[in-house]
MARFIPA-731136 format. One record per residue (C-alpha): x, y, z; residue in three letters. Coordinates in steps of 0.02 Angstrom, whole numbers, padded with zeros to 5 digits, always signed. Each point is the difference from the previous one (the first is absolute). Example, Ala and Ser with C-alpha at 12.3 -4.5 7.8 and 13.67 -1.06 7.14 Angstrom:
+00615-00225+00390ALA
+00069+00172-00033SER
//
This chain:
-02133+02140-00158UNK
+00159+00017+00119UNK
-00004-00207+00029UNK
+00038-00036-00158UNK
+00148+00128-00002UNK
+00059-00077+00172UNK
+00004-00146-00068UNK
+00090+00017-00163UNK
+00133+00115+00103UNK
+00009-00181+00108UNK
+00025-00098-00144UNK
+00149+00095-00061UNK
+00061+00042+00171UNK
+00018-00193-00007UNK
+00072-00031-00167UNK
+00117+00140+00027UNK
+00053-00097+00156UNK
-00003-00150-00097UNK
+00123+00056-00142UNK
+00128+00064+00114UNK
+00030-00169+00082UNK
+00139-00111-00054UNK
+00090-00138+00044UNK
+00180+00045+00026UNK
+00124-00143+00091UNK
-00021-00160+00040UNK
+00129-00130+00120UNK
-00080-00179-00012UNK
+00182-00065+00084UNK
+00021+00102+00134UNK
+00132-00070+00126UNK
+00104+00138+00083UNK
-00070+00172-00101UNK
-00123+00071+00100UNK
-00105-00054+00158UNK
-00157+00050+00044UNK
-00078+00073+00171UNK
+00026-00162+00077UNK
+00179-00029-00047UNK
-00061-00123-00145UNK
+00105-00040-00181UNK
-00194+00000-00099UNK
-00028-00005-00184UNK
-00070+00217-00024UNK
-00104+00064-00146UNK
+00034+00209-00017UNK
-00113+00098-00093UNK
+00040+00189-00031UNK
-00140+00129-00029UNK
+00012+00136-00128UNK
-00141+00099+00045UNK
-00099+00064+00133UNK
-00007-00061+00182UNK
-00106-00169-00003UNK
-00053-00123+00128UNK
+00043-00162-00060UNK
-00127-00095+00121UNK
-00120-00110-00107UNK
+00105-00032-00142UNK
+00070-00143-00026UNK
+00162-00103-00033UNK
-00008-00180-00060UNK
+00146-00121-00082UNK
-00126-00110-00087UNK
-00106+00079-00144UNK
-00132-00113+00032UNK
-00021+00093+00163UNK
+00015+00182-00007UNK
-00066+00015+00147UNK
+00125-00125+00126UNK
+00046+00163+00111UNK
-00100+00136+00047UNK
+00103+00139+00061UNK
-00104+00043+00168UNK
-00063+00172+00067UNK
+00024-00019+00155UNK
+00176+00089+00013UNK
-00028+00146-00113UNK
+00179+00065+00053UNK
+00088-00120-00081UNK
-00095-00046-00151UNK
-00013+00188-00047UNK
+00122+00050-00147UNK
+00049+00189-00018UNK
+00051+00076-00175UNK
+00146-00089-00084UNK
+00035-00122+00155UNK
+00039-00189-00028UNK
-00109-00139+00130UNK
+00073-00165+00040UNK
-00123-00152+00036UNK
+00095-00151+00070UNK
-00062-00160-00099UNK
+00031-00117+00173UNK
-00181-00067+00049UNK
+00017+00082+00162UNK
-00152+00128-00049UNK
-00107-00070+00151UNK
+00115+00046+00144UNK
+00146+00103-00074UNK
-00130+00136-00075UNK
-00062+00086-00165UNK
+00174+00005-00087UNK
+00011-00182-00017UNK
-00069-00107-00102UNK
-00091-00155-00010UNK
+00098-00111-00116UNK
+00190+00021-00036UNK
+00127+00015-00177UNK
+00073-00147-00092UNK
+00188+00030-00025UNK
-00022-00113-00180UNK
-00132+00157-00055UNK
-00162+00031-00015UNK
-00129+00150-00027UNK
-00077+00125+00117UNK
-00144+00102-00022UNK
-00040+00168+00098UNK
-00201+00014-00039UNK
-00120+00136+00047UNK
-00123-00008+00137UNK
-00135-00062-00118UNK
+00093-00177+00008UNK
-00006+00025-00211UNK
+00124+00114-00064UNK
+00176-00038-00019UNK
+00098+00160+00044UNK
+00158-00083-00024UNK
+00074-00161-00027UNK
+00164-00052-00019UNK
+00071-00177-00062UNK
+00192-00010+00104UNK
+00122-00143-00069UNK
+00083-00133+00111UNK
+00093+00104+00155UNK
+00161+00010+00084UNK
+00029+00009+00200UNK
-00013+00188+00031UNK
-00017+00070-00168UNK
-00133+00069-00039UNK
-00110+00042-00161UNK
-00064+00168-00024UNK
-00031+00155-00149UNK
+00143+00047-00069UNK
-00068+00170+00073UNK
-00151+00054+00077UNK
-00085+00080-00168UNK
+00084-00156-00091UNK
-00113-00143-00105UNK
+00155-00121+00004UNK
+00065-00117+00154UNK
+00159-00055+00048UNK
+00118-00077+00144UNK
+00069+00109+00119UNK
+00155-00065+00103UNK
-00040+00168+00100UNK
-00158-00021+00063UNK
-00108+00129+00029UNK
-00132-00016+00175UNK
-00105+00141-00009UNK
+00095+00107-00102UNK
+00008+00057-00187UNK
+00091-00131-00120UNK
+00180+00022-00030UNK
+00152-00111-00036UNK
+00183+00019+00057UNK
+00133-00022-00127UNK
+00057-00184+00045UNK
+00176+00013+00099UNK
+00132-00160-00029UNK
+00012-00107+00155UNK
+00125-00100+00081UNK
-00037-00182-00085UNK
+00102-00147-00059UNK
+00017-00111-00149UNK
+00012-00143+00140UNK
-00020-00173-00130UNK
+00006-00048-00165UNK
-00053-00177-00072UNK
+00031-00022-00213UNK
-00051-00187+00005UNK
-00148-00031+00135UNK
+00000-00190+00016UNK
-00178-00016+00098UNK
+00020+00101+00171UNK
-00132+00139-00025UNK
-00103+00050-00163UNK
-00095+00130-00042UNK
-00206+00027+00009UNK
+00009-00090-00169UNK
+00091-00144+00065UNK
+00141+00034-00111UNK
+00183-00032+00075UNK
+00072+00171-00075UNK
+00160+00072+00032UNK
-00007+00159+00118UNK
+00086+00140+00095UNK
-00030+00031+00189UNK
-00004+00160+00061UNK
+00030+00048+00203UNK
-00090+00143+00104UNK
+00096+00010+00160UNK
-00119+00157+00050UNK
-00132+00004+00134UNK
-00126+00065-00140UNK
-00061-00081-00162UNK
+00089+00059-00157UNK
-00106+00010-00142UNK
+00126-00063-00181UNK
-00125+00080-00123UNK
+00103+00114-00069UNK
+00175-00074+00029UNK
+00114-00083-00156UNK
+00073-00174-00005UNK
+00119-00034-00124UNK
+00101-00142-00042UNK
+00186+00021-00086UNK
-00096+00157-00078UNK
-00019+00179-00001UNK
-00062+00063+00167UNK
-00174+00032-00058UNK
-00023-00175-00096UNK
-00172-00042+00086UNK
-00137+00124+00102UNK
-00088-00088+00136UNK
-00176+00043-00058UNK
-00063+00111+00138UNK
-00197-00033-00034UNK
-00001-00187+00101UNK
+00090+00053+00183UNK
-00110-00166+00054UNK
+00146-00081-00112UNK
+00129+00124+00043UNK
-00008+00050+00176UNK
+00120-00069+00127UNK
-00047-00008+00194UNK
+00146+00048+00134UNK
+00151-00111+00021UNK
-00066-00115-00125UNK
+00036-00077-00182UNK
-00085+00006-00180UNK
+00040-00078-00141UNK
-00011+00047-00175UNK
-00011-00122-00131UNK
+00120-00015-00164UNK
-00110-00071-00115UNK
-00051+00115-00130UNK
-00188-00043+00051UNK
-00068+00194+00021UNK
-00174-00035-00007UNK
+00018-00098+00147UNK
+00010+00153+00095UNK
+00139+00150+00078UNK
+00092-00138+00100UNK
+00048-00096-00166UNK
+00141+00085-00117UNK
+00080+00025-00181UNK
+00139-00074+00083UNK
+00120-00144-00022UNK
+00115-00073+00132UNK
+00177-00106-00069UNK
+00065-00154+00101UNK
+00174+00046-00067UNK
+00002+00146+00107UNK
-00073+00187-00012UNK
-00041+00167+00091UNK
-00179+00059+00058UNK
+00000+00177+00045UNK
-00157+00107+00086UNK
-00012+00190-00025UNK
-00096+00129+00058UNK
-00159+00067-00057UNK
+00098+00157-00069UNK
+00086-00124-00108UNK
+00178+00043+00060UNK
-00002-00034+00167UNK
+00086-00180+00049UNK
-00088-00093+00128UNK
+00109-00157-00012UNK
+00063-00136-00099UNK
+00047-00181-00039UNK
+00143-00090-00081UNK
-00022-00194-00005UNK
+00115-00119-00098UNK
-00019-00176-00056UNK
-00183-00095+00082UNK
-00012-00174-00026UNK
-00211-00054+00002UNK
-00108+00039+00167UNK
+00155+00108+00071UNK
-00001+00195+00032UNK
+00097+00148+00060UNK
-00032+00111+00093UNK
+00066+00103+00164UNK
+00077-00107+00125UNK
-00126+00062+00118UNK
-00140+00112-00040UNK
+00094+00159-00069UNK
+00161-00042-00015UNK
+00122+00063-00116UNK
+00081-00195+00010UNK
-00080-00095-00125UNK
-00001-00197+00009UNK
-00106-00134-00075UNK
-00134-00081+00058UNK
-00084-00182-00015UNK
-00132-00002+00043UNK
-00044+00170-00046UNK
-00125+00141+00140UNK
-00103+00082-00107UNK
-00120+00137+00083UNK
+00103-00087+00167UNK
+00145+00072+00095UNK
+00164-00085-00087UNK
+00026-00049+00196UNK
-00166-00115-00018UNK
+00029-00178+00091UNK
-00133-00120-00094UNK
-00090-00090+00092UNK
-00078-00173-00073UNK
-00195+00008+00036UNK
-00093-00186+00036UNK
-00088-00049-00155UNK
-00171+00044+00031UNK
-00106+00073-00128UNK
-00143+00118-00034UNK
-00156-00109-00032UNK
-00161+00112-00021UNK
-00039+00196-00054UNK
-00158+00097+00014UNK
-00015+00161-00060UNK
-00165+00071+00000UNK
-00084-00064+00162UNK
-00178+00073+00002UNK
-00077-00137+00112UNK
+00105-00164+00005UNK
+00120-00005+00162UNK
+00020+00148+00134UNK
+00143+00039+00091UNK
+00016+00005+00198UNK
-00107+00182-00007UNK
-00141-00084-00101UNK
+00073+00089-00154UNK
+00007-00080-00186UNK
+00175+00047-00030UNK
+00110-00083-00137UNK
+00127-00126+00052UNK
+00148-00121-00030UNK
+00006-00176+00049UNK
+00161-00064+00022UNK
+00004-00221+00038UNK
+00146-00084+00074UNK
+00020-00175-00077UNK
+00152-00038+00152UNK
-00047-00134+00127UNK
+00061+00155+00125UNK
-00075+00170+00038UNK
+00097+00135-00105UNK
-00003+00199+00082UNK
+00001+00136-00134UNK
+00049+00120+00136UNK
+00100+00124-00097UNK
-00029-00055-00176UNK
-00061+00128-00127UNK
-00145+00000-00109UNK
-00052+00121-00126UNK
-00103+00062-00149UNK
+00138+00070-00109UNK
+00142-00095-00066UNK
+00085+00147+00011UNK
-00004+00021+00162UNK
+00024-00183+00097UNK
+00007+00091+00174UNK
-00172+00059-00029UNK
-00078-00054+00175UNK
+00115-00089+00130UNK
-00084-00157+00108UNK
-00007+00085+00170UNK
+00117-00113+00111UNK
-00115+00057+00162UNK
-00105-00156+00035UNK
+00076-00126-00098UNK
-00151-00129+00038UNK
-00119+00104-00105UNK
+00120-00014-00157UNK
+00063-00194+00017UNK
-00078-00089-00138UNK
-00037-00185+00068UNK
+00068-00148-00063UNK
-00077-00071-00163UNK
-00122+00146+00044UNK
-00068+00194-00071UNK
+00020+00156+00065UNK
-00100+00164-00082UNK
+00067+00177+00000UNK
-00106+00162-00027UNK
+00033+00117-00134UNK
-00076+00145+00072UNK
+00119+00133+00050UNK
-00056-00022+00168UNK
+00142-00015+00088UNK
-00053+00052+00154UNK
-00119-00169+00008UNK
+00132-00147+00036UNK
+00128-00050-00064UNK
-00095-00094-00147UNK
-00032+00162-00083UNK
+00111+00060-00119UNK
+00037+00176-00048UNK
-00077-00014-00185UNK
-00148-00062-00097UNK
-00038-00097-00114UNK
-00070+00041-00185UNK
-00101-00130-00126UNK
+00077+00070-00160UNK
+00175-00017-00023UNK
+00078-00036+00158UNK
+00134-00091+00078UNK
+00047-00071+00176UNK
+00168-00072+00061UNK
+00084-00089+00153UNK
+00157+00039+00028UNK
+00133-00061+00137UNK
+00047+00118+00148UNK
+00159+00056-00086UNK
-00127+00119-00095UNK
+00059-00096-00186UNK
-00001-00177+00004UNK
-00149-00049-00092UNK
-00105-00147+00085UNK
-00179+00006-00109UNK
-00073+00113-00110UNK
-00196-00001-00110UNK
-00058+00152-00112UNK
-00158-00002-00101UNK
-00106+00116-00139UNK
-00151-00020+00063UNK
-00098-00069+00181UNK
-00184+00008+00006UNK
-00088+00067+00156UNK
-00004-00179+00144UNK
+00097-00080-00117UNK
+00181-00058+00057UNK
+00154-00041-00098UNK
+00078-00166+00040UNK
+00114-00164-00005UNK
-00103-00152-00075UNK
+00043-00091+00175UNK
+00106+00084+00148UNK
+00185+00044-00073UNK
-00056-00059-00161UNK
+00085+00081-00135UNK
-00167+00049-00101UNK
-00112+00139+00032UNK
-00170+00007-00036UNK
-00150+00098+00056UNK
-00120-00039+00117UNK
-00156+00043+00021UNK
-00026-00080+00177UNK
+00135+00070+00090UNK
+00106-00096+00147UNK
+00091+00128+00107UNK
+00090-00083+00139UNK
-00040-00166-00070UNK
+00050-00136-00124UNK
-00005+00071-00189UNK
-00071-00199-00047UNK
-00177+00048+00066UNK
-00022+00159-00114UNK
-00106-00009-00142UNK
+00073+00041-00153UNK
-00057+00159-00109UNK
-00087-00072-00158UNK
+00143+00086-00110UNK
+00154-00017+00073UNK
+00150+00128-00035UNK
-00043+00041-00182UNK
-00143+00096-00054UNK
+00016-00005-00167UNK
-00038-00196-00011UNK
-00168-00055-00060UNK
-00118-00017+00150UNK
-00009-00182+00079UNK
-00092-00058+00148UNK
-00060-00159+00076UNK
-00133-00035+00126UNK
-00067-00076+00129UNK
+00169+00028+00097UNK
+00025-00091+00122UNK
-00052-00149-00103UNK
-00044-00169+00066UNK
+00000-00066-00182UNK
-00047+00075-00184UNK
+00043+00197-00043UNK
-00042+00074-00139UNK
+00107+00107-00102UNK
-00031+00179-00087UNK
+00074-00050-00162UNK
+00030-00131-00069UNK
+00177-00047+00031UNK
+00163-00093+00006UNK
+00036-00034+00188UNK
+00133-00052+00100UNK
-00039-00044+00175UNK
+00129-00005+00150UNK
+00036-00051+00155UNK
+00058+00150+00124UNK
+00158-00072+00012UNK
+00034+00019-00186UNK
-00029-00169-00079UNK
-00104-00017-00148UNK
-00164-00092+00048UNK
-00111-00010-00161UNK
+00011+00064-00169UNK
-00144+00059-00109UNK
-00037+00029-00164UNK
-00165+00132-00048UNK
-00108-00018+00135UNK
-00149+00074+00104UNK
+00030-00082+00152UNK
+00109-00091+00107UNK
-00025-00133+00088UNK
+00068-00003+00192UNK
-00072-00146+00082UNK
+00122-00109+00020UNK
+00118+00131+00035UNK
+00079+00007+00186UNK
-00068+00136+00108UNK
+00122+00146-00025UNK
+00041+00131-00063UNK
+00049+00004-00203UNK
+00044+00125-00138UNK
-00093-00003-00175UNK
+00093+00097-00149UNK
-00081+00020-00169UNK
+00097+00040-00182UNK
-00028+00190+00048UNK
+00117-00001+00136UNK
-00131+00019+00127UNK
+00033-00081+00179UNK
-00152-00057+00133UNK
-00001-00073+00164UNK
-00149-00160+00011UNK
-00012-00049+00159UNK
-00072-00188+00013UNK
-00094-00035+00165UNK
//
């Protein structure tokens, strides 16, 4: 009769355990906060236990819910998986858990936000689980306290140690540049040419603006910088952010209730205790495309500007980039085209349509619009990053910089995503593609190499001409009513889906053939080629006649 007792006394020993786990912090954009044993910046999970002193080896921690089980936490160092009564544990999310030991992970954080799950050893129950927003560098996300239910940002971030913030302190930062009439130069993530302030952090620290008030010929106080979206709000040392004037709020923290004048005004930026001056502005007349701002960064001199340096130094010499253009985008590579490690990593292909090799040694490329000077072109062996004449050139998006000097510092995501070129002057825009939606070994893009349509393909051509992909069945638009043609190739009739109204043309752009409600089409005495076939839908294939 004692077994059964033993057991029941194990089965609440355990779900006491259980209960008195939490998840309590989490960094997913961890770049100068806290290093680990082996002097690493890694992505950390902490979870703080309210009870009793529990071994945390067999549980498990997993960022994908279809996988509870992606990380076993090992018992095989029982020293430092072992949690005493109201201690906090932190698990570095790195993938270095095979040689680095059992406080690292298998699998690491997205900075844009996703979930993680702390489940119990029987690979079933969810102890804890905890869905974190999009992240700034070196803030983290944590309770609010460590017997809280709610979550928030903490600018003071807490390793190992109960949840607290600091009452935010003004810093030394400058209202550097203002533009009230932006003529084209830089736009915002909604590719809207708003009028915005520029702010200056001169520190050797980021300065996080949630918090902080912008006003403009107001009262002091006029508009809060929402302090909920540091992603949107944080700025990193000695550089620049811009806020945008165009009463567009839903857009996010970065755009205000504001309004700039070309006739002339004053910004102002205060404090978080709302009294505090920081610095200010006073502009007068701005004819189209000019600003004002310091004469160099932090100046109390003010002059204008033409062009303007937004999120640049107002020193910035522009440099004019060669005209080449980004030609091809995959991002969700499952099994398509490997890297030089054998991995399937996303990429950019850039094409050079000079008749002479073009270096992009020290040109930028990036992810967020915000944020042109993203990932630099390493300028070590130029070779590697010269893009042949009339020829392609593919980049990774892996955040694996420490694989060439074709990897770039960022990935890349199928929904709602962006990628830009930019010209080593960190502004000067050279190419630029973003998309809803990219199936998995499906690429976006041009119709034919610097073409100034994009399409999908589903046979992709990194590293090679765009005019031997085959074209996804429907296009760019979704929401048109499916329409598909086979055999392609052809060597004479296809059939049709639908019936339909077609317009056939040749890849250079002239209209070949125009039909009226058919099946079929009739390609036989049609050149071999390549040519386009559009129905009344909209719709847009690529026949290719052998």
């Amino acid at each position: 009769m004692k077994k059964p007792l033993i057991f029941l006394c194990f089965l609440f020993a355990s779900f006491f355990a259980n209960a008195q786990l939490q998840l309590n912090e989490i960094l997913a954009s961890n770049n100068t906060n806290q290093m680990d044993e082996f002097f690493e910046f890694d992505d950390w999970i902490e979870i703080y236990n309210a009870g009793g002193i529990v071994n945390l080896a067999g549980y498990y921690l997993s960022d994908d819910h279809l996988n509870l089980i992606k990380y076993q936490i090992p018992a095989t160092d029982p020293g430092a998986t072992t949690m005493l009564p109201g201690s906090f544990k932190v698990f570095f999310a790195d993938k270095d858990n095979l040689t680095q030991g059992a406080l690292h992970t298998n699998f690491t954080l997205s900075g844009n936000g996703e979930t993680v799950f702390l489940t119990a050893p029987d690979g079933v129950t969810i102890i804890d689980q905890i869905q974190y927003p999009q992240m700034a560098s070196d803030i983290s996300y944590g309770r609010a306290c460590e017997a809280c239910s709610t979550w928030q940002y903490f600018n003071t971030v807490t390793y190992s140690a109960p949840n607290a913030e600091l009452a935010p302190v003004a810093q030394l930062l400058f209202i550097n540049e203002v533009q009230a009439e932006n003529t084209g130069i830089y736009h915002d993530p909604e590719f809207e040419y708003d009028p915005w302030i520029e702010i200056y952090n001169p520190n050797t620290f980021q300065v996080n603006l949630g918090g902080y008030f912008l006003s403009v010929n107001g009262t002091s106080t006029q508009w809060l910088i929402p302090t909920n979206e540091p992603f949107n709000t944080v700025i990193p040392p000695n550089s620049f952010k811009v806020f945008w004037c165009d009463n567009d709020l839903t857009f996010g923290a970065s755009h205000t209730s504001l309004s700039l004048s070309p006739s002339g005004g004053t910004a102002t930026l205060i404090g978080p205790d709302g009294t505090s001056l920081v610095s200010s502005l006073t502009w007068g007349a701005l004819a189209p495309g000019q600003s004002a701002g310091c004469s160099t960064d932090g100046s109390p001199n003010i002059i204008t500007f033409n062009p303007a340096t937004p999120i640049n130094s107002n020193s910035l010499v522009f440099i004019t980039p060669e005209p080449v253009v980004i030609n091809e985008v995959m991002a969700d590579n499952t099994l398509t085209f490997t890297d030089n490690f054998a991995e399937f990593d996303d990429w950019i292909e850039i094409y050079n349509p000079l008749n002479y090799d073009v270096s992009l040694a020290g040109y930028y490329m990036s992810d967020d619009s915000n944020n042109p000077r993203r990932w630099q072109v390493p300028t070590s062996f130029i070779d590697s990053v010269t893009v042949p004449a009339l020829g392609w050139l593919t980049f990774f998006a892996d955040g694996d910089v420490g694989q060439g000097v074709r990897h770039a510092n960022f990935s890349l995501n199928n929904n709602n995503e962006f990628v830009g070129l930019y010209s080593p002057d960190g502004l000067t825009r050279v190419d630029e593609i973003v998309w809803e939606h990219m199936g998995a070994d499906t690429s976006l893009g041009r119709l034919t190499d610097g073409n100034s349509e994009w399409i999908n393909f589903i046979v992709t051509t990194p590293d090679f001409s765009n005019n031997l992909g085959v074209i996804s069945v429907q296009e760019m638009n979704a929401s048109k009513k499916f329409f598909s043609v086979y055999p392609n190739p052809t060597r004479g009739i296809v059939q049709c889906s639908k019936k339909s109204n077609i317009r056939v043309y040749s890849i250079q752009g002239n209209l070949v053939e125009t039909l009226s409600g058919v099946w079929q089409i009739n390609f036989s005495n049609y050149e071999a080629g390549i040519y386009i076939v559009t129905d009344e839908e909209g719709n847009k294939l690529r026949i290719i006649k052998e």
